[in-house]
N, C-alpha and C positions, 0 to 999 in steps of 0.2 A: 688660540688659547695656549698652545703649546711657547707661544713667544712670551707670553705672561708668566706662564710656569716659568721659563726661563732668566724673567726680570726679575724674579721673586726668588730666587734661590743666592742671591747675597746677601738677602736677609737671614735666613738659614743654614747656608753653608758656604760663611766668608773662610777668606785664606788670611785675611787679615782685615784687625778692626782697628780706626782710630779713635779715641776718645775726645772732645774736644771739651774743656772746660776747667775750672779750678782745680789744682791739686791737692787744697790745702785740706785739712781736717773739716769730716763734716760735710766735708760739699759734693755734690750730686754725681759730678764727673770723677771723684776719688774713688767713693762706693760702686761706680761701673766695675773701674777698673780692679779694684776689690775683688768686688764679683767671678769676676772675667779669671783672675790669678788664683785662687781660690777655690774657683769650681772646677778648674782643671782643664781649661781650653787650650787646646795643643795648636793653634795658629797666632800669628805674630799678634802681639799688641804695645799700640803706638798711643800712649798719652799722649797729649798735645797741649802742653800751656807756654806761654808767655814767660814763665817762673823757671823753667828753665830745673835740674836737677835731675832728681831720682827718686824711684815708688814702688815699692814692691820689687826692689830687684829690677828694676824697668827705666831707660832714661826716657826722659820729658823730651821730646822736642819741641821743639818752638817754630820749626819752619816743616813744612808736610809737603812741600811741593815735589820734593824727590822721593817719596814714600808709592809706594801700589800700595792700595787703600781700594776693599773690596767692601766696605762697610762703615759710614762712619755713622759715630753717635755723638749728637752733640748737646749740650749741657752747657750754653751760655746768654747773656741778656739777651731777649728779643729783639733790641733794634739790629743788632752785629750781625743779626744771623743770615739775613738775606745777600750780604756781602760774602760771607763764607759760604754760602753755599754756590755763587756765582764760580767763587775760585774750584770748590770742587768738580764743578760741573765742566769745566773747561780743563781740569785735570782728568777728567772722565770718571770719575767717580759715580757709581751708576745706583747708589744705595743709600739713603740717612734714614736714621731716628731722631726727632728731635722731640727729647724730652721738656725742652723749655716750657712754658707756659706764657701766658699775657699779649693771647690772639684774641678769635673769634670768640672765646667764653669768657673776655672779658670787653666787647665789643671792639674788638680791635680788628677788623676786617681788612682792611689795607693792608696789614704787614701780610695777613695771610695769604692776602692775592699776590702778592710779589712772592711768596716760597710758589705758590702753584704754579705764576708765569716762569720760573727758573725751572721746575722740576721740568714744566711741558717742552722749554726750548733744550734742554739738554738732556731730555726722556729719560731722567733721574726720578724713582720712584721712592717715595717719602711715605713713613710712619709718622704718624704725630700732626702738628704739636700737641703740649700737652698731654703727654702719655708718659706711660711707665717702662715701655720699650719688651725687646722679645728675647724668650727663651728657648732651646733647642739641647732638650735636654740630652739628645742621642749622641752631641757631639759636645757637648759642657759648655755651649753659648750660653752666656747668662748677660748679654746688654740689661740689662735694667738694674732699677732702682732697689726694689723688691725681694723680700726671701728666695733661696734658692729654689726652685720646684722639684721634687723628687722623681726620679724617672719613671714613666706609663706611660700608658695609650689609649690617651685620652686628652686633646687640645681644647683649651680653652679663649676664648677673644672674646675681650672685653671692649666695652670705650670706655667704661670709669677704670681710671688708674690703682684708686685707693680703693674701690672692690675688687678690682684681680691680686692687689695684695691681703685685703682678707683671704680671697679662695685660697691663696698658698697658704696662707697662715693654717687655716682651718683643717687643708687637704694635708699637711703636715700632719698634725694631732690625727689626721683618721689613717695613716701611714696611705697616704692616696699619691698615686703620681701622675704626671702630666709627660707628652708626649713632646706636645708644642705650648707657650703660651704669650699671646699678643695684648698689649696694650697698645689701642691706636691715637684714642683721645679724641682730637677734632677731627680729625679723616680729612686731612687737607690732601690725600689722594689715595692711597693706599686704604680700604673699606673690607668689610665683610665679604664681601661679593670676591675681591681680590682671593682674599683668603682661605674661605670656603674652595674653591679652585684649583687653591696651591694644595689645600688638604685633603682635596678626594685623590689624589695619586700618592698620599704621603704615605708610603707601611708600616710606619710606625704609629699612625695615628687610627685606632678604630672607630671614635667614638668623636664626635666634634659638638663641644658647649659655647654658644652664647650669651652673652650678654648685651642688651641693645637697649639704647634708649627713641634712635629713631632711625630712620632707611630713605634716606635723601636718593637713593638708587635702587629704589624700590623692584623695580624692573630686571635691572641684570641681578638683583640679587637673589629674588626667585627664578628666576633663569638657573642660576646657577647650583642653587639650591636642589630645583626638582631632579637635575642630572646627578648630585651628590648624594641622596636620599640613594638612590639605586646601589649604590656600596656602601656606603656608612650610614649610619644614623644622625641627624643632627636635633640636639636641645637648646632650648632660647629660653631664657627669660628674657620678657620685655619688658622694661620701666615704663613707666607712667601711664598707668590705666586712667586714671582719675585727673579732674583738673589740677590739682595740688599737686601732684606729679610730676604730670605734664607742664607743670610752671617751673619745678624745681631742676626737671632734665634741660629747660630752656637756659638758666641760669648756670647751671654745671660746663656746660662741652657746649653750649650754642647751637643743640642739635632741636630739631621741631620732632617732638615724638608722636603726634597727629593721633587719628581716631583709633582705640583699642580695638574696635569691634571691628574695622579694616586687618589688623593683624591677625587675630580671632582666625575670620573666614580664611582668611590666602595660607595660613600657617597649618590650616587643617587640608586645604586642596593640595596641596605641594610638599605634603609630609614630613612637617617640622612638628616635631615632640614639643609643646609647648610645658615648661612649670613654672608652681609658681614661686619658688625659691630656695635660694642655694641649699639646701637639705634635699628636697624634690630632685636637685639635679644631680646630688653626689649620688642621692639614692638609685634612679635612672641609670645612671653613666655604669655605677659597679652591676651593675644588671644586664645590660647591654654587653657588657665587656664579658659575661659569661654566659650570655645565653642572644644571640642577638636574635632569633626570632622564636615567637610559640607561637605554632601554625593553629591553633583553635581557643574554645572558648572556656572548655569543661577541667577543672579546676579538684584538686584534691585536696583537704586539710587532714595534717595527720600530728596527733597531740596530744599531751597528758594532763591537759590542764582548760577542762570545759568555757571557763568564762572567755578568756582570750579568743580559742576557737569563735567561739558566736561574735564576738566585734567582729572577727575577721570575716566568717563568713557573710555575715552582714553588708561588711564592705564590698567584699565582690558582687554578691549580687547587685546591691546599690550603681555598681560600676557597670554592668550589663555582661558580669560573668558568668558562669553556672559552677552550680558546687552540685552536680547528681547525685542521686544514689549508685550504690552498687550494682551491677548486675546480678542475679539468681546464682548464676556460674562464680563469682567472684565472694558471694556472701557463705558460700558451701564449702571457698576456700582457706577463707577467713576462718571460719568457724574451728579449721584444724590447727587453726596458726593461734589462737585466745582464748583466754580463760570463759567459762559461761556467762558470765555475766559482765562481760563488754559487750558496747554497741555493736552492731555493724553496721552503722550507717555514716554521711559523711558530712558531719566532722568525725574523721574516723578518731574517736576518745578512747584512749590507751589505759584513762585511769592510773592508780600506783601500780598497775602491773605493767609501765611503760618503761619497761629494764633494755639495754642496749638492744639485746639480740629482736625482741619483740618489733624497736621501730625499726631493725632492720630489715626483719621480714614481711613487716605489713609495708612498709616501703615498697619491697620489692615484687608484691605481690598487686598490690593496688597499679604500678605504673602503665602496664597495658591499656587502663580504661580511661587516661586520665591525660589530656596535655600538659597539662605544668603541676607540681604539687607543694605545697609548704609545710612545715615542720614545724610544729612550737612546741619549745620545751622549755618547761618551766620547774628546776630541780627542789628536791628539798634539801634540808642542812646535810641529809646523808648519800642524796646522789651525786654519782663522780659527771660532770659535763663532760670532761675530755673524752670519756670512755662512750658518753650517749655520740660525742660527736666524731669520735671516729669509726663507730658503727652508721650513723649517717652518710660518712664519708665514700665508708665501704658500698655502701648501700647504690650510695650515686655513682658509682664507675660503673655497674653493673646495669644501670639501665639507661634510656638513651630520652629521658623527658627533661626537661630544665627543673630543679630544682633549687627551690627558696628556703632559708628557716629565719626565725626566731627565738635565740637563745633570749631568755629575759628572768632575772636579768641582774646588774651590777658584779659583784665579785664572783659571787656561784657560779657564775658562767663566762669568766672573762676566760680561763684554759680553753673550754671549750669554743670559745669566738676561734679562739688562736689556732686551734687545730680545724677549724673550717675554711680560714682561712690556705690552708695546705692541702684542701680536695679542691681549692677556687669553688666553693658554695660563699654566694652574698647573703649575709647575714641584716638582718632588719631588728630596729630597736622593740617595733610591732608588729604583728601580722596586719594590722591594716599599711602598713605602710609596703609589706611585700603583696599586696593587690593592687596598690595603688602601679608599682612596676610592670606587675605585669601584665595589669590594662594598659599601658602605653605600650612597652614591647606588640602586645596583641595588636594595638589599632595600628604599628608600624609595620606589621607583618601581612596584616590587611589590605593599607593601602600599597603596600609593594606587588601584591600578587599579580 
């Protein structure tokens, strides 16, 4: 495995990349290069056209063959391509992307087997085709097609192209960044299973999301899987539950995405976080990323605003958490910390006497009894959020439980998002949506024990 880690790192960390494809406006191989100049990549980069000129400060070449080329990406008609890749291979070029398209997803199987017979005799490992190509944000790699991804840790692979350009899009607007991020496409070699591999040694990457529509290597990829689970956590979503699905993933990449409830079982033995869409997973990942395990079940709400409390508690129990009461010891201590006529029970309800200093000490008083806790604050026209939430903030350095909230919501609390964001508290649009996290954290910390 260690030779694979080793095959896979001019995907990530070339010294230099060729582009191979039109230079002209608009076309797929200019926007690489774009990319590439643009985002700040400090290793060599070689246009490659026929046309001959200049690009960003950059000359075109036209002939490659005196070039070291630790990565190429190429962006030209399908039929050409299995000839070019012969020449690189025999130049030793040990790395492509081929974003082309009009293989296997368009029943075009024969071209595909000649890129595989070339990669296997010149043990040239390939992305693609049909794909969007990869990002490496630690070094400003940006091969693809795709928005830039913002730097984090947290890697995404995908096989559909034009969903890993959503997630940027998306992960943008939530100021969310990514570590690593693959588009493979058809997996005419390079797969999941590869990846997952390269990304359990990777330090920059905490968290790893997929996307799949189906696992032709079913085998090594849970192999690989159960050993990466042990340090990182990994997320999937899988396409096509349904036969409309399952017809539509056929038509897309040529992939068979086979029976849901076979994914179901192995996802659950092998501890893959399954959800069921890209919100579930951004929500997940920013969770993970700040709390990767709660070692129990028993759950705190703490909040100024009754109805929310009750969905939420609701939800956890539904989910197979516990929201208990207080201890005797804990309700005598409360009782010096609130006005008389608060509850003390839990959902612990703050009422309008839910001023900074109050959730900060019922915070800090409650966290002994409690695995994880969550916070819903719901302002009126005359509370400051910023202020509730950086007595939150304060609140959570001082004690050692993973903590969740729910500012809710729009403008009243956008300050307030912003400064919780500066304690790394993951903020949820609802309290059910922060149960929903931290039943998967729980069953991940579960099945790890």
């Amino acid at each position: 495995m260690r030779e694979d880690r080793e095959d896979m790192q001019n995907f990530f960390n070339p010294r230099s990349v060729a582009i191979f494809g039109s230079m002209k406006e608009g076309k797929t191989a200019l926007e690489i290069v774009k990319n590439l100049v643009e985002g700040g990549f400090e290793g060599d980069i070689y246009p490659i056209s026929q046309s001959g000129g200049k690009v960003f400060g950059l000359e075109i070449y036209t002939d490659f063959r005196n070039l070291e080329i630790d990565l190429a990406v190429i962006a030209i008609p399908s039929p050409s391509i299995p000839p070019l890749l012969e020449n690189l291979g025999r130049q030793g070029v040990k790395a492509a992307i081929i974003i082309s398209a009009g293989f296997s997803e368009v029943g075009n199987f024969e071209e595909e087997e000649k890129i595989k017979k070339i990669a296997r005799e010149y043990r040239m490992r390939v992305v693609g085709p049909n794909c969007a190509g990869i990002m490496n944000t630690e070094n400003n790699l940006f091969t693809s097609i795709e928005v830039r991804a913002l730097a984090g840790n947290t890697a995404f692979i995908t096989q559909s192209g034009a969903l890993g350009g959503a997630v940027l899009m998306m992960a943008e607007e939530l100021g969310f960044g990514f570590s690593k991020f693959v588009s493979y496409g058809n997996r005419c070699d390079v797969g999941e299973a590869d990846l997952i591999s390269y990304l359990r040694d990777d330090p920059q990457t905490k968290v790893i999301t997929l996307y799949i529509e189906g696992l032709p290597e079913g085998r090594k990829f849970l192999k690989e899987a159960r050993e990466t689970v042990t340090k990182k956590p990994i997320i999937a979503i899988k396409a096509g539950k349904h036969e409309a699905g399952r017809r539509a993933t056929t038509s897309h990449t040529g992939s068979l995405a086979g029976e849901d409830r076979i994914y179901e079982v192995a996802f659950k033995q092998f501890g893959i976080l399954r959800v069921e869409d890209l919100e579930e997973m951004f929500d997940l990942s920013r969770g993970l990323l700040s709390y990767p395990r709660i070692e129990g079940k028993s759950i705190a709400v703490v909040t100024n605003a009754g109805g929310p409390a009750v969905m939420t508690t609701d939800k956890l129990e539904d989910l197979g958490l516990e929201v208990p009461e207080p201890s005797s010891a804990l309700k005598d201590k409360l009782k010096d910390l609130l006005p008389p006529h608060v509850s003390l029970r839990n959902p612990f309800d703050l009422l309008a006497y839910g001023s900074a200093e109050t959730f900060s000490s019922v915070i800090k008083a409650i966290a002994p009894e409690y695995d994880a806790l969550i916070v819903i604050f719901v302002p009126t026209a005359y509370m400051d959020s910023v202020r509730i939430a950086q007595a939150v903030g304060e609140a959570k350095e001082s004690i050692d439980k993973p903590l969740f909230t729910c500012f809710m919501a729009g403008r009243l609390v956008e300050g307030g998002i912003e400064e919780l964001k500066r304690y790394g508290i993951p903020n949820y649009k609802t309290g059910e949506r922060c149960a929903k996290v931290i039943h998967q954290i729980v069953l991940q910390a579960q099945k790890n024990r």
